[in-house]
C-alpha positions in Angstrom: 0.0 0.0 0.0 1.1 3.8 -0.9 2.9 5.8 1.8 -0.2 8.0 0.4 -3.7 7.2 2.2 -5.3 10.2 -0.2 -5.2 12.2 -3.3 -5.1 15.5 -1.1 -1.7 13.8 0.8 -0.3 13.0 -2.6 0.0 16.8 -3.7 0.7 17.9 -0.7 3.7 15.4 -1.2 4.4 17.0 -4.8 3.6 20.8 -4.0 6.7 22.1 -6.1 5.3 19.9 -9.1 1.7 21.2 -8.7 2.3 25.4 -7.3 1.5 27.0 -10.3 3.1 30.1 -11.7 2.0 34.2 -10.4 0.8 34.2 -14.3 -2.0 32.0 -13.3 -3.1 33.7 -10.1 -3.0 36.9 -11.6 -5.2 35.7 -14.5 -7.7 34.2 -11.8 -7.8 37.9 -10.0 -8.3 39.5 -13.3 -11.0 37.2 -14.7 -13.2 37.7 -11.0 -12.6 41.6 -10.8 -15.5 43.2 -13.0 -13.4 45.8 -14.4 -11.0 43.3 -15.8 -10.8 43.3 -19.8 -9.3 41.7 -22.6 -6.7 44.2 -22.7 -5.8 43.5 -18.6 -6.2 39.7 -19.4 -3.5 40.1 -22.2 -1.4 42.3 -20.8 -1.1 39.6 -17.6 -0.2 36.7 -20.4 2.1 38.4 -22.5 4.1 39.2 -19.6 5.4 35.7 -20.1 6.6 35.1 -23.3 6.2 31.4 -23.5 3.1 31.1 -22.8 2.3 34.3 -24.8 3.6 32.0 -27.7 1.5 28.4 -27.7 -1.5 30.3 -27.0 -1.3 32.5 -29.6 -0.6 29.1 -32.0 -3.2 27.3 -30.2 -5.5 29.8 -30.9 -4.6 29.9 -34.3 -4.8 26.3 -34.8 -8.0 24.2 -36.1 -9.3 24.1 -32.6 -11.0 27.2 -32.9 -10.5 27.7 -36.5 -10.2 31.8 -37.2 -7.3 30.4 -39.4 -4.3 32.7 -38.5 -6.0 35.5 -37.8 -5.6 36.1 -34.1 -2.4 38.2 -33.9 -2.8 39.5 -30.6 -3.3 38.0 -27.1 -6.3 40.5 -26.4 -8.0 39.4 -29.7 -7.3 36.1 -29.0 -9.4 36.7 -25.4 -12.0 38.4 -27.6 -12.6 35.5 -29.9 -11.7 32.5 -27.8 -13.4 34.0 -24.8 -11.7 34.4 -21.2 -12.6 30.6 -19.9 -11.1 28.9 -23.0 -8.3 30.8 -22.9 -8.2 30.3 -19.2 -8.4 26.8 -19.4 -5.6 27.0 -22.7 -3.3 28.8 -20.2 -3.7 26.3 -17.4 -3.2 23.3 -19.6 0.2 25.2 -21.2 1.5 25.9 -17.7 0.8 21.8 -17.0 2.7 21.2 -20.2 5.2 23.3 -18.5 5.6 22.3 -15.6 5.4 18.5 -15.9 7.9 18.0 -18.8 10.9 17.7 -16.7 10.1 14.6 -15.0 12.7 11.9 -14.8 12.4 9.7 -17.7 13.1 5.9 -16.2 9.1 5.2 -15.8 7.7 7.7 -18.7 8.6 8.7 -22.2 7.2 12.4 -21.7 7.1 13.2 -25.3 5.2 10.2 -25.9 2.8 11.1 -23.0 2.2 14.5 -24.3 1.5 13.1 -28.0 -1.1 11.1 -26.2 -2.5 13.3 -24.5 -2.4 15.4 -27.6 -4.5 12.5 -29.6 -7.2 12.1 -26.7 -7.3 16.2 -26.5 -8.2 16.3 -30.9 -10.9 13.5 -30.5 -12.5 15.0 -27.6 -12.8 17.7 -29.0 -14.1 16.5 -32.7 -16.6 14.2 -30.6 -18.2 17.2 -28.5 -18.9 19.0 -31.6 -20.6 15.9 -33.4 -22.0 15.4 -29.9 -23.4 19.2 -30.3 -21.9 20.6 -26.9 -21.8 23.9 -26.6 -18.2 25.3 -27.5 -17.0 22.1 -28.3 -13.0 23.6 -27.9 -13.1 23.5 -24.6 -13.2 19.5 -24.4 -10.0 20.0 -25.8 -8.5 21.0 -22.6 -10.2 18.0 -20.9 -8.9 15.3 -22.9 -5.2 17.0 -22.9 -5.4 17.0 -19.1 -6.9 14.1 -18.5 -3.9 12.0 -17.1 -2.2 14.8 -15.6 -3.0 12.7 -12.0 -0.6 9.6 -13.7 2.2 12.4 -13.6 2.5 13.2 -9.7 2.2 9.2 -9.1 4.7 8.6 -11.5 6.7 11.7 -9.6 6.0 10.4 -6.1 5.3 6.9 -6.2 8.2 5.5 -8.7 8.2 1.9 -7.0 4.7 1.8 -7.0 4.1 3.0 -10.7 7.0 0.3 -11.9 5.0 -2.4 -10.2 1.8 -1.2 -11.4 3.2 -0.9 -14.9 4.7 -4.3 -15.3 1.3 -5.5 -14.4 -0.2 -3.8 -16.8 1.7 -5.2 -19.6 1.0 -2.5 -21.6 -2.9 -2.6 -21.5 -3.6 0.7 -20.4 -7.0 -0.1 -19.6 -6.2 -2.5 -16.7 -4.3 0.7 -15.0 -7.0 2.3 -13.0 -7.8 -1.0 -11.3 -4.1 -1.6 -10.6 -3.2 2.0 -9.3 -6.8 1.4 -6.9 -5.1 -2.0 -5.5 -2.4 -1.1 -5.1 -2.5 3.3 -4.1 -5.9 2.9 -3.1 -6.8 5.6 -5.7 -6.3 6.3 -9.1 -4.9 8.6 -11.5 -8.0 10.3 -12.2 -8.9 10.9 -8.7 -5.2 12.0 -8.3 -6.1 14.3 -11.5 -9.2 15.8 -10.0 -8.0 16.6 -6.8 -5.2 19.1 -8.8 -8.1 20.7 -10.9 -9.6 21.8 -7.8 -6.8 23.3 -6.0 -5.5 24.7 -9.6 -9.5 25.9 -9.6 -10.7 24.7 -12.9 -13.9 25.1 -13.9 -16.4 23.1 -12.3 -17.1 20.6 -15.4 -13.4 20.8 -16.2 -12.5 18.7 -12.7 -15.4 16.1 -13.1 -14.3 15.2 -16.9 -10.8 15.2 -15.2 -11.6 13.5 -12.2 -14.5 11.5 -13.0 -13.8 10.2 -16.3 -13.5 6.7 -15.2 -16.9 6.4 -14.0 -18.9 9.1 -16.2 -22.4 7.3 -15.5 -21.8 8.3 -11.8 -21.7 12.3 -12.4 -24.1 14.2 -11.1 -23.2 17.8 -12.6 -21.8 17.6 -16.3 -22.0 13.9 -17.5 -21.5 14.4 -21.1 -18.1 16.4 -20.7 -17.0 13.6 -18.5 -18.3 11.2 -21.0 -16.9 12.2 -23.9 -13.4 12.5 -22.1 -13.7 8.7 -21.3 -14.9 8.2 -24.5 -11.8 9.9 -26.2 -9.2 8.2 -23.2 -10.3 5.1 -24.6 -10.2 5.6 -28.2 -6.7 7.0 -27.5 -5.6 3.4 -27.7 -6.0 3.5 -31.7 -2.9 5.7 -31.5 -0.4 4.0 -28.2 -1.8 0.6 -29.4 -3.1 0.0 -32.3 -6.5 -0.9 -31.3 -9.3 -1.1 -33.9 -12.1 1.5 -33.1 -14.9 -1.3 -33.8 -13.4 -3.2 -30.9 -12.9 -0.6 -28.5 -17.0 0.2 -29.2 -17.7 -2.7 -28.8 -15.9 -3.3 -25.8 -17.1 0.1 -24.2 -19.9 0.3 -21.5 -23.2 1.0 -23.0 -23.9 3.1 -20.5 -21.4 5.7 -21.8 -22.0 5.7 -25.4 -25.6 6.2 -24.4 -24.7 9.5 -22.3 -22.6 10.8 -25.5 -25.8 10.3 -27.4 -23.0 9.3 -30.0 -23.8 6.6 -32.9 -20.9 4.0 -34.0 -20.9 5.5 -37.5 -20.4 8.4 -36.1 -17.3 7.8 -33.8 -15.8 5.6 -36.5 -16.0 8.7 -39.0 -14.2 11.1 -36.7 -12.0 8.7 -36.1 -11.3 8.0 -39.9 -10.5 12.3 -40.1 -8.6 12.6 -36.6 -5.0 12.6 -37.8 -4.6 14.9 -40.2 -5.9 17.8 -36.8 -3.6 15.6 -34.6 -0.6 16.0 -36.2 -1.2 19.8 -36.9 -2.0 20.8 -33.5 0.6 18.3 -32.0 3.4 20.3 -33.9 2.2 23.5 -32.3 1.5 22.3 -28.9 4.9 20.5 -28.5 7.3 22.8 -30.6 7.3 26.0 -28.1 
């Protein structure tokens, strides 16, 4: 059993992993004071050049689709609007922040390409699925494993143990990590969208992906992020999308409203997005 008796313990454990940078904070004071702007907002991000930098790409990219227009951080605030950018600039600062870790358990590249993949079909299956701004599921399926990263960080002998287990079936790795930790890396996941204060149907799709039949607030997000976790394995392991339909619980595809045709045609037109906005979102 983990030294670790609870997701809270875990990043209290990991605080210089998870703190996250005055840019943020900042950004959260500006977006609650009701005289803050677009022009505040992006004066506070392009006070860090970096970050200045993917969002502006991001914003340019086919998630939103203004095709290169956005030149500016204020007009990308105007157009994208301040909680998807928000949620863009907490999901850059992850991307940040979690790339250094040692590389003996996890290829991080590889985990970001991943991440990348589930990010571009979550977000192509919201907008079949008709959800409102459909970009912002984006965020959800980039950050979806961001839990994995602190137990990887903090819990190397577990995570090797769990991992040979696994034998590369990343399906059987929540049940593993919940023998073994006594939670999992969603839960691990969820706990850091609510101390980073992510929206509200940003933390469930985070944290409650694993069980989306069980949420209570915004099922659908949370259910097309499982949805698009899942279908991730087409890309780490060559699974065909008719089997992992057919394998998923009906329960799910019933929440996501989605038809088989449906999924298997965005599935057929993901990679050409992928590999576009995985060439902006890992170059900077």
């Amino acid at each position: 059993m983990s030294k670790f008796v609870s997701p809270a313990q875990l990043l209290e454990s990991g605080s210089e992993l998870v703190s996250l940078p005055d840019v943020v904070f900042q950004l959260q004071e500006a977006i609650a004071d009701p005289k803050g702007n677009a022009n505040v907002i992006g004066e506070i991000i392009s006070r860090d050049p970096a970050l200045t930098a993917r969002l502006l790409k991001l914003a340019n990219s086919p998630i939103y689709g203004f095709g290169g227009k956005i030149d500016t951080v204020s007009r990308a605030v105007t157009l994208v609007g301040v909680d998807s950018l928000y949620s863009l600039a907490l999901a850059t600062c992850a991307l940040s922040k979690f790339r250094n870790i040692p590389a003996q358990l996890i290829d991080m590249d590889e985990f970001w390409v991943q991440s990348t993949y589930c990010a571009v079909v979550a977000r192509l299956l919201a907008k079949e699925a008709g959800v409102l701004h459909p970009e912002r599921l984006f965020v959800g399926g980039l950050l979806h494993g961001i839990g994995a990263l602190l137990i990887y960080y903090k819990c190397p002998d577990e995570t090797r143990e769990i991992l040979l287990a696994a034998q590369g079936k990343r399906s059987l790795i929540p049940l593993l990590e919940k023998d073994l930790l006594g939670f999992t890396y969603a839960d691990v996941g969820g706990e850091i969208a609510r101390q980073w204060n992510m929206p509200v149907w940003l933390q469930e799709a985070i944290g409650l992906h694993l069980a989306p039949e069980n949420v209570k607030g915004f099922p659908l997000e949370a259910a097309l992020v499982s949805l698009a976790v899942r279908l991730t394995s087409v890309l780490s392991e060559g699974d065909a999308v008719e089997d992992i339909l057919a394998e998923m619980p009906a329960e799910i595809l019933q929440i996501t409203t989605l038809e088989d045709a449906q999924i298997e045609r965005i599935m057929s037109e993901v990679y050409y997005e992928f590999t576009e906005v995985a060439d902006l979102l890992l170059s900077v």
